[in-house]
Backbone and ligand atoms as CSV (ligand in chain L), in Angstrom:
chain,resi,resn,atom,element,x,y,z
A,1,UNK,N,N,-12.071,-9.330,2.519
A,1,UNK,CA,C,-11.541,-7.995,2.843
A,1,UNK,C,C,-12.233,-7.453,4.104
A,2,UNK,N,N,-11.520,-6.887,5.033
A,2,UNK,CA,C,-11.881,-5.957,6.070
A,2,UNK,C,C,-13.072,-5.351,5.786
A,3,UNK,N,N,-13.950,-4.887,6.120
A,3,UNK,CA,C,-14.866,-3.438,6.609
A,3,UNK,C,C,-14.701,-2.783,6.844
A,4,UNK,N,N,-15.454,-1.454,6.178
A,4,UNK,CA,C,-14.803,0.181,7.229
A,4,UNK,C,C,-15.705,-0.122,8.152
A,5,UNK,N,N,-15.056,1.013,9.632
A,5,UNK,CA,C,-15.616,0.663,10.769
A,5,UNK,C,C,-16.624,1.700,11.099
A,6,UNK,N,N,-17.809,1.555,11.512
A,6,UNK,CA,C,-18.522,2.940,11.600
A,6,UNK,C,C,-17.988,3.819,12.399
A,7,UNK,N,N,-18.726,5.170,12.420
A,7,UNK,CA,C,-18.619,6.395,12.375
A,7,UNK,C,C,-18.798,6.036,14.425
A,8,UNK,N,N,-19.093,5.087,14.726
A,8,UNK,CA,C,-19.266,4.948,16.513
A,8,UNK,C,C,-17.912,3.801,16.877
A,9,UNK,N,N,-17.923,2.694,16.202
A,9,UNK,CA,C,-16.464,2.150,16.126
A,9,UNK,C,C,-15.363,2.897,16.035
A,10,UNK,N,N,-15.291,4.043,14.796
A,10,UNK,CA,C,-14.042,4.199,14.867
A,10,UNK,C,C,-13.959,5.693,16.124
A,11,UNK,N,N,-14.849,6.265,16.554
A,11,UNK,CA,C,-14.727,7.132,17.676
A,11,UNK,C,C,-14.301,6.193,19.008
A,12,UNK,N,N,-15.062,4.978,18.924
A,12,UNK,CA,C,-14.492,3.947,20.281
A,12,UNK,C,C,-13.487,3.416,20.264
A,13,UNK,N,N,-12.335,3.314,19.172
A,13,UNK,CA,C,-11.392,2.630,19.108
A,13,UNK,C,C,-10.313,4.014,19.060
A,14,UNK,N,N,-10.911,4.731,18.615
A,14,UNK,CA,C,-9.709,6.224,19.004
A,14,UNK,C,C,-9.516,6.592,20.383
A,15,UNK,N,N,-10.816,6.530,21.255
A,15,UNK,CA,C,-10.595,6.750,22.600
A,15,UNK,C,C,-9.864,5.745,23.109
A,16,UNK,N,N,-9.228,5.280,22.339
A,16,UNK,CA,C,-7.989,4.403,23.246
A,16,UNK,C,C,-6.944,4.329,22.551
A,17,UNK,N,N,-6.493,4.958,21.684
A,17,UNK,CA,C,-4.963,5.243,21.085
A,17,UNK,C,C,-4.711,6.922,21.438
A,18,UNK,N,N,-4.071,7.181,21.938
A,18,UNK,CA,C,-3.209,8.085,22.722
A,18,UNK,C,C,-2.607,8.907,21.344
A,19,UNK,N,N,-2.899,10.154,20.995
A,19,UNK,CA,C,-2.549,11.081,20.000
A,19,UNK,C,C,-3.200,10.723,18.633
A,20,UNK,N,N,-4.016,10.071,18.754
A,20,UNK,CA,C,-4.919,9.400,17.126
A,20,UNK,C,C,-6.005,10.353,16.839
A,21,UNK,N,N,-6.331,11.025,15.414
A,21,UNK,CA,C,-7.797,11.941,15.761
A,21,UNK,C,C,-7.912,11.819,14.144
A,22,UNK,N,N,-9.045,11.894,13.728
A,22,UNK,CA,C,-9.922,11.435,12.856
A,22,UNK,C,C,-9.095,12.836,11.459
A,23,UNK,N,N,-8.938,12.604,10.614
A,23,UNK,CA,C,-8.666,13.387,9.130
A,23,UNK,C,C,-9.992,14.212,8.655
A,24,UNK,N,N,-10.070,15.402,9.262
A,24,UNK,CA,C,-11.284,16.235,9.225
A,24,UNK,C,C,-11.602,15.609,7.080
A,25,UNK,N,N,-13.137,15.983,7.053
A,25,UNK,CA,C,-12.578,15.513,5.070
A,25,UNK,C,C,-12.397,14.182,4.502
A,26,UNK,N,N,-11.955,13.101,5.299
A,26,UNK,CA,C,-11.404,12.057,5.155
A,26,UNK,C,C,-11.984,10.880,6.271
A,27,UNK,N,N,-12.140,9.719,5.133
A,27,UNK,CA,C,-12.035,8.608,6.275
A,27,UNK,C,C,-10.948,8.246,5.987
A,28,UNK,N,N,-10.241,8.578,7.748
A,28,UNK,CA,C,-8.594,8.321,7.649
A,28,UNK,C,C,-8.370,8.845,9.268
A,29,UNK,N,N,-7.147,8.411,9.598
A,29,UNK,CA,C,-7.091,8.816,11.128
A,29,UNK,C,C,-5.935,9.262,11.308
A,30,UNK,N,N,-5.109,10.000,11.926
A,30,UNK,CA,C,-3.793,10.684,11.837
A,30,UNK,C,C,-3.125,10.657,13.607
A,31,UNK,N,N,-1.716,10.832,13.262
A,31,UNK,CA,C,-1.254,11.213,14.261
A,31,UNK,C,C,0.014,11.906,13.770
A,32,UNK,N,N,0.772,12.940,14.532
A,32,UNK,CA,C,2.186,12.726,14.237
A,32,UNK,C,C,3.143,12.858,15.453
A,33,UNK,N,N,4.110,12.286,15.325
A,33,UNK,CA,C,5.405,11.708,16.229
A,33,UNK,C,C,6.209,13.078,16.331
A,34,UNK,N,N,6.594,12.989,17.271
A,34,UNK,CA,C,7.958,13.571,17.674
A,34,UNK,C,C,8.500,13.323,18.054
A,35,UNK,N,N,10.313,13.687,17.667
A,35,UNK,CA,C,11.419,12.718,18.715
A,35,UNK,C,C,12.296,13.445,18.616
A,36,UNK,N,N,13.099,12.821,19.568
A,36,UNK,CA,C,13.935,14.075,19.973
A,36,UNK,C,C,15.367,14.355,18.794
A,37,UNK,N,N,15.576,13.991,17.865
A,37,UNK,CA,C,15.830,13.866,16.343
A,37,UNK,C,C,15.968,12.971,15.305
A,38,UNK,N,N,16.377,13.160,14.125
A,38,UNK,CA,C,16.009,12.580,12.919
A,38,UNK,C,C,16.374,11.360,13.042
A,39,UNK,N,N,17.798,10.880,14.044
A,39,UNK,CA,C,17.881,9.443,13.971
A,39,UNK,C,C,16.828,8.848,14.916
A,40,UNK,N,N,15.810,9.357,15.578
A,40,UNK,CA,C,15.142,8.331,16.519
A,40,UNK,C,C,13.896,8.121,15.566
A,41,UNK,N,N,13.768,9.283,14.471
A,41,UNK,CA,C,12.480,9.516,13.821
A,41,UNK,C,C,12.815,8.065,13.109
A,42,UNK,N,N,13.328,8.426,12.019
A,42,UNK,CA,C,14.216,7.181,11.208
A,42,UNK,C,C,13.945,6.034,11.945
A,43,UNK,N,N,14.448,5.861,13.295
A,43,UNK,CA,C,14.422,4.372,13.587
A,43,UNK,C,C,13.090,3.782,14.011
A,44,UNK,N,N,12.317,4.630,14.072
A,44,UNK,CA,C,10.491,4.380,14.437
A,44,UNK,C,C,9.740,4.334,13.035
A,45,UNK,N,N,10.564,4.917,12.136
A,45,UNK,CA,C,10.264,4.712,11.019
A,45,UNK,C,C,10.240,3.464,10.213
A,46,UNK,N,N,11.715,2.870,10.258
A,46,UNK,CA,C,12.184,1.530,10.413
A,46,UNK,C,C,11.704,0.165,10.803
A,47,UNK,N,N,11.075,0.809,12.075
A,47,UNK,CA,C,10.521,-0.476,13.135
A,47,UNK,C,C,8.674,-0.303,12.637
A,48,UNK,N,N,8.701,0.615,12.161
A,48,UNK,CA,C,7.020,0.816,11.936
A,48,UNK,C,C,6.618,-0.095,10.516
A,49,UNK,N,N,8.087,0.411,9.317
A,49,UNK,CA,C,7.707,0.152,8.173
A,49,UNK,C,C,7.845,-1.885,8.468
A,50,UNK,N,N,8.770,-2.432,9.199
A,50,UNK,CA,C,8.884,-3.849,8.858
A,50,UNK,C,C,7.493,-4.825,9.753
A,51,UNK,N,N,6.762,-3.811,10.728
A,51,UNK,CA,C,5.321,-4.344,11.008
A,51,UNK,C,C,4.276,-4.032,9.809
A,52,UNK,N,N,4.488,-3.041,9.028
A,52,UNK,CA,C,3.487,-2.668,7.938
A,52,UNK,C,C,3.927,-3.943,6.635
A,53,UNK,N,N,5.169,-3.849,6.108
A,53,UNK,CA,C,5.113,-4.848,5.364
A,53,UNK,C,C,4.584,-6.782,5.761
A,54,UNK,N,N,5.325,-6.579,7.068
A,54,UNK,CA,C,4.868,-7.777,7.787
A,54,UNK,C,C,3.194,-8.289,7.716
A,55,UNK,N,N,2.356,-6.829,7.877
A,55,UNK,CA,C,1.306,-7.372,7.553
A,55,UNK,C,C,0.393,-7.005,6.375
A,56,UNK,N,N,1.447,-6.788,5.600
A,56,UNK,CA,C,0.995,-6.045,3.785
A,56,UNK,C,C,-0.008,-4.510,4.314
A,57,UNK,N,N,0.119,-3.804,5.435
A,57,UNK,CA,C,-1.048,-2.640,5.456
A,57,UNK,C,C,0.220,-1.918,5.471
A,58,UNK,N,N,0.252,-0.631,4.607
A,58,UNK,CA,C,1.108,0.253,4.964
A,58,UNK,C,C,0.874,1.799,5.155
A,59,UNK,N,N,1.817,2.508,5.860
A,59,UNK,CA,C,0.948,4.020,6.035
A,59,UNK,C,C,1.067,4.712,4.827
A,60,UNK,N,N,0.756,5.850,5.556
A,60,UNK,CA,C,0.612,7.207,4.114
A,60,UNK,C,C,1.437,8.308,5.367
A,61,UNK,N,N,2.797,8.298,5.034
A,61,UNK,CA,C,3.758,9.308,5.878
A,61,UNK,C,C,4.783,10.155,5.270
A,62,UNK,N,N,5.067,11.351,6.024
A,62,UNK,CA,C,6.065,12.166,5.711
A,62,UNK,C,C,7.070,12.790,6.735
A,63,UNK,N,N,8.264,12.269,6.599
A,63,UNK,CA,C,8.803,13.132,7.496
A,63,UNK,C,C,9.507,14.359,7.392
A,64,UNK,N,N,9.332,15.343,8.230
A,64,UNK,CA,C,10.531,16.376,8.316
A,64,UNK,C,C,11.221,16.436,9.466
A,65,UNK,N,N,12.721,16.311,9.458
A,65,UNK,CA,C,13.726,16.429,10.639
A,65,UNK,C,C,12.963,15.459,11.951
A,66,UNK,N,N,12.460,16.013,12.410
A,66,UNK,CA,C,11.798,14.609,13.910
A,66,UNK,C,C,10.714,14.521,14.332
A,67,UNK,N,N,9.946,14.962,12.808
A,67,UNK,CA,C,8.815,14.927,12.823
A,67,UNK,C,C,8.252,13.750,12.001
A,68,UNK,N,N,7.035,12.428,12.270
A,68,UNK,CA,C,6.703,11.931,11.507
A,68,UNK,C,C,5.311,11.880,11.195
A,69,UNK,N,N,4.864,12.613,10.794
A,69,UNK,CA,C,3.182,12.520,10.452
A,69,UNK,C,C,2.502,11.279,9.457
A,70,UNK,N,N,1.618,10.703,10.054
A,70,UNK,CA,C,1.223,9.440,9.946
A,70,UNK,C,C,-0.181,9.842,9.578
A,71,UNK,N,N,-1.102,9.077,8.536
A,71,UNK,CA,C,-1.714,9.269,8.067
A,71,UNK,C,C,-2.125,7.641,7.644
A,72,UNK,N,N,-3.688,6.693,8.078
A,72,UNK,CA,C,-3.907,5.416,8.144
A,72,UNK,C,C,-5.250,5.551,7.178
A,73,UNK,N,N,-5.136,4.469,6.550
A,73,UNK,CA,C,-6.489,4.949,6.096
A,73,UNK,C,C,-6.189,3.435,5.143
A,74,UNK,N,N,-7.324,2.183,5.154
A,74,UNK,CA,C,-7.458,1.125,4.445
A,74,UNK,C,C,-7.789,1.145,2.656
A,75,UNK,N,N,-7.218,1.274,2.000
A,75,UNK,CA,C,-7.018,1.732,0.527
A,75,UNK,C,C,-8.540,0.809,-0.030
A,76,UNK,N,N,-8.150,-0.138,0.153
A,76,UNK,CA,C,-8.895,-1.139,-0.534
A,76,UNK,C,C,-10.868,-1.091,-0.055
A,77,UNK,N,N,-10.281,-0.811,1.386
A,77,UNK,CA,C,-11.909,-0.546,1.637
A,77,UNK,C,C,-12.361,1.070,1.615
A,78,UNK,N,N,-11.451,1.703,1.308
A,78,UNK,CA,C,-12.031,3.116,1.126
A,78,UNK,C,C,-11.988,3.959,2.677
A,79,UNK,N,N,-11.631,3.365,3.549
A,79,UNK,CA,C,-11.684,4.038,4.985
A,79,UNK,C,C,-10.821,3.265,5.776
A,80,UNK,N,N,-11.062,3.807,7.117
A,80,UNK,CA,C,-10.529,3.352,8.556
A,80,UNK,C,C,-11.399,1.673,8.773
A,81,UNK,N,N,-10.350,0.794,8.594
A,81,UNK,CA,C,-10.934,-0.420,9.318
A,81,UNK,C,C,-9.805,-1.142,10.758
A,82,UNK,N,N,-10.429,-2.098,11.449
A,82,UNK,CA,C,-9.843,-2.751,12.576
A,82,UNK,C,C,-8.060,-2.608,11.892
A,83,UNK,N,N,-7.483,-2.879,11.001
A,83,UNK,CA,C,-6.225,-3.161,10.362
A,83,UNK,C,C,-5.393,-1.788,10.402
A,84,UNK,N,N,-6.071,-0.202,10.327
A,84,UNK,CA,C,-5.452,0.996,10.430
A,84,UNK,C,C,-5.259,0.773,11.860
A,85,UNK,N,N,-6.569,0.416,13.237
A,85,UNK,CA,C,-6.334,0.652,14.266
A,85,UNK,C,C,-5.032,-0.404,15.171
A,86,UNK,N,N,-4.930,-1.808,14.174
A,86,UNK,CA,C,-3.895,-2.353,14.677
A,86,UNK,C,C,-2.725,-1.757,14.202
A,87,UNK,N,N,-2.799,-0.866,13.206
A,87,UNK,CA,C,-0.912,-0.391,13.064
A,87,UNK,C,C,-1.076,0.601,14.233
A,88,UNK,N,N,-2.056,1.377,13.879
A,88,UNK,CA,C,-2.038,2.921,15.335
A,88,UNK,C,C,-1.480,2.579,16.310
A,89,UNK,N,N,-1.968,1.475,17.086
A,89,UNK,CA,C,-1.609,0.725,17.924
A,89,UNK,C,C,0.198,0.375,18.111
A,90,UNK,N,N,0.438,0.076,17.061
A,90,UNK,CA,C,1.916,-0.767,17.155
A,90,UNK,C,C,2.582,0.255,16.743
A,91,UNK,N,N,2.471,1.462,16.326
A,91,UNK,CA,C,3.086,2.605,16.129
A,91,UNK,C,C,3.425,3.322,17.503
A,92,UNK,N,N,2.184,3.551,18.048
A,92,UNK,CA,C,2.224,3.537,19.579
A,92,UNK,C,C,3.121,2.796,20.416
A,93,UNK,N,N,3.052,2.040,20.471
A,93,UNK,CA,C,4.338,1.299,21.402
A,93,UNK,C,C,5.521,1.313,20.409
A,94,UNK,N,N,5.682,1.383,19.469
A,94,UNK,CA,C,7.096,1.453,18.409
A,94,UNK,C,C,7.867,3.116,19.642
A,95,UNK,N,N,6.796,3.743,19.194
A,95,UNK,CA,C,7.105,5.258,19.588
A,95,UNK,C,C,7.578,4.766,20.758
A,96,UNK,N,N,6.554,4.393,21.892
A,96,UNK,CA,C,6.739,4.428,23.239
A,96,UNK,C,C,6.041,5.156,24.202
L,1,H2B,N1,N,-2.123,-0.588,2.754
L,1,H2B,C1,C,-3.192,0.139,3.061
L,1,H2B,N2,N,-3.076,1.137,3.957
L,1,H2B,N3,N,-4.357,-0.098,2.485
L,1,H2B,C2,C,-4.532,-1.085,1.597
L,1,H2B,O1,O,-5.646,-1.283,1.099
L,1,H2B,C3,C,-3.406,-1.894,1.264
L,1,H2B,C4,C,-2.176,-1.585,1.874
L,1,H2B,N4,N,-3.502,-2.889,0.432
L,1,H2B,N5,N,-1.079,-2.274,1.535
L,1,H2B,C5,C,-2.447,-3.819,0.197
L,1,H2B,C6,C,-1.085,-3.225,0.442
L,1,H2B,C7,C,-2.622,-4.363,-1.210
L,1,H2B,O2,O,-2.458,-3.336,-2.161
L,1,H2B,C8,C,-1.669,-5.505,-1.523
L,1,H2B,C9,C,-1.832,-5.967,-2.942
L,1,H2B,O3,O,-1.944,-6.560,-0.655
Protein backbone atom coordinates (compact mmCIF):
# COMPACT_ATOMS: atom_id res chain seq x y z
CA UNK A 1 0.00 0.00 0.00
CA UNK A 2 0.94 3.64 -0.74
CA UNK A 3 2.11 6.09 2.12
CA UNK A 4 0.65 9.26 3.24
CA UNK A 5 2.83 11.93 2.00
CA UNK A 6 4.22 14.37 4.54
CA UNK A 7 3.03 17.53 5.62
CA UNK A 8 6.34 19.08 3.12
CA UNK A 9 5.51 16.53 0.18
CA UNK A 10 2.16 17.17 0.04
CA UNK A 11 2.70 21.25 0.16
CA UNK A 12 5.43 20.44 -2.83
CA UNK A 13 3.27 18.51 -4.91
CA UNK A 14 0.30 21.12 -4.53
CA UNK A 15 2.54 23.86 -5.73
CA UNK A 16 2.18 22.32 -8.93
CA UNK A 17 -1.49 21.43 -9.49
CA UNK A 18 -3.24 24.56 -10.47
CA UNK A 19 -6.57 25.10 -8.13
CA UNK A 20 -5.59 22.11 -5.53
CA UNK A 21 -5.50 23.35 -1.65
CA UNK A 22 -5.27 21.24 1.30
CA UNK A 23 -9.04 20.30 3.34
CA UNK A 24 -8.52 22.70 6.34
CA UNK A 25 -9.43 19.57 9.31
CA UNK A 26 -8.55 16.90 6.99
CA UNK A 27 -5.86 14.99 5.35
CA UNK A 28 -7.42 15.45 2.01
CA UNK A 29 -6.91 17.96 -0.82
CA UNK A 30 -9.76 19.67 -2.78
CA UNK A 31 -10.54 21.48 -5.73
CA UNK A 32 -13.70 22.44 -7.52
CA UNK A 33 -14.44 22.74 -11.36
CA UNK A 34 -16.38 24.95 -13.21
CA UNK A 35 -17.86 24.77 -16.61
CA UNK A 36 -19.63 26.47 -18.53
CA UNK A 37 -22.76 23.90 -17.90
CA UNK A 38 -24.05 20.72 -16.62
CA UNK A 39 -23.31 18.87 -19.85
CA UNK A 40 -19.51 19.79 -19.83
CA UNK A 41 -19.62 19.13 -15.91
CA UNK A 42 -21.08 15.58 -16.64
CA UNK A 43 -18.63 14.92 -19.31
CA UNK A 44 -15.42 15.68 -17.01
CA UNK A 45 -17.21 13.77 -14.76
CA UNK A 46 -17.34 10.83 -17.11
CA UNK A 47 -13.78 11.11 -18.32
CA UNK A 48 -12.57 11.54 -14.62
CA UNK A 49 -14.70 8.60 -13.25
CA UNK A 50 -13.24 5.89 -16.14
CA UNK A 51 -9.37 7.07 -15.05
CA UNK A 52 -10.49 6.51 -11.31
CA UNK A 53 -11.93 3.10 -11.91
CA UNK A 54 -9.08 2.40 -14.34
CA UNK A 55 -6.89 2.76 -11.51
CA UNK A 56 -9.27 1.41 -8.59
CA UNK A 57 -8.60 5.20 -6.67
CA UNK A 58 -11.77 7.00 -6.71
CA UNK A 59 -12.91 10.59 -5.62
CA UNK A 60 -15.22 11.84 -2.96
CA UNK A 61 -17.52 14.40 -5.31
CA UNK A 62 -20.61 16.37 -5.65
CA UNK A 63 -22.07 18.10 -8.20
CA UNK A 64 -24.42 21.02 -8.53
CA UNK A 65 -25.49 22.36 -12.09
CA UNK A 66 -21.54 23.15 -13.35
CA UNK A 67 -20.16 22.87 -10.49
CA UNK A 68 -17.92 19.84 -9.50
CA UNK A 69 -16.28 19.82 -6.16
CA UNK A 70 -13.68 17.23 -5.77
CA UNK A 71 -12.51 16.07 -2.70
CA UNK A 72 -9.07 13.27 -2.80
CA UNK A 73 -8.09 11.75 -0.01
CA UNK A 74 -6.43 7.81 0.02
CA UNK A 75 -9.08 5.77 2.19
CA UNK A 76 -6.93 2.98 2.92
CA UNK A 77 -3.96 4.99 4.07
CA UNK A 78 -5.90 7.49 5.98
CA UNK A 79 -4.58 10.63 3.92
CA UNK A 80 -3.20 12.31 0.79
CA UNK A 81 -0.70 9.92 -0.94
CA UNK A 82 1.36 10.13 -4.54
CA UNK A 83 -2.15 8.21 -6.02
CA UNK A 84 -4.66 11.41 -4.86
CA UNK A 85 -1.87 13.63 -6.56
CA UNK A 86 -1.93 11.45 -9.78
CA UNK A 87 -5.81 11.77 -10.15
CA UNK A 88 -5.43 15.82 -9.26
CA UNK A 89 -3.32 15.75 -11.96
CA UNK A 90 -5.49 13.92 -14.64
CA UNK A 91 -8.47 15.80 -13.47
CA UNK A 92 -6.51 18.76 -14.43
CA UNK A 93 -5.97 18.08 -17.90
CA UNK A 94 -9.55 16.14 -18.09
CA UNK A 95 -10.77 19.82 -17.17
CA UNK A 96 -8.21 21.52 -19.34
N1 LIG B 1 -10.25 5.12 -3.51
C1 LIG B 1 -9.68 5.94 -2.63
N2 LIG B 1 -9.78 7.27 -2.80
N3 LIG B 1 -9.05 5.45 -1.57
C2 LIG B 1 -8.91 4.14 -1.36
O1 LIG B 1 -8.29 3.73 -0.37
C3 LIG B 1 -9.49 3.24 -2.31
C4 LIG B 1 -10.19 3.80 -3.39
N4 LIG B 1 -9.38 1.95 -2.18
N5 LIG B 1 -10.81 2.99 -4.27
C5 LIG B 1 -9.80 1.03 -3.18
C6 LIG B 1 -10.91 1.57 -4.04
C7 LIG B 1 -10.14 -0.27 -2.49
O2 LIG B 1 -11.25 -0.10 -1.63
C8 LIG B 1 -10.43 -1.40 -3.46
C9 LIG B 1 -10.83 -2.65 -2.73
O3 LIG B 1 -9.27 -1.65 -4.20
Amino acid sequence: MVGRLTADARSAALSKLIGWSEVPGRDAITRTFTFRDFNEAFGFMTRAALVAEKNDHHPEWRNVYKTVEVVLSTHDAGGVTSRDIALAAAMNRIAG
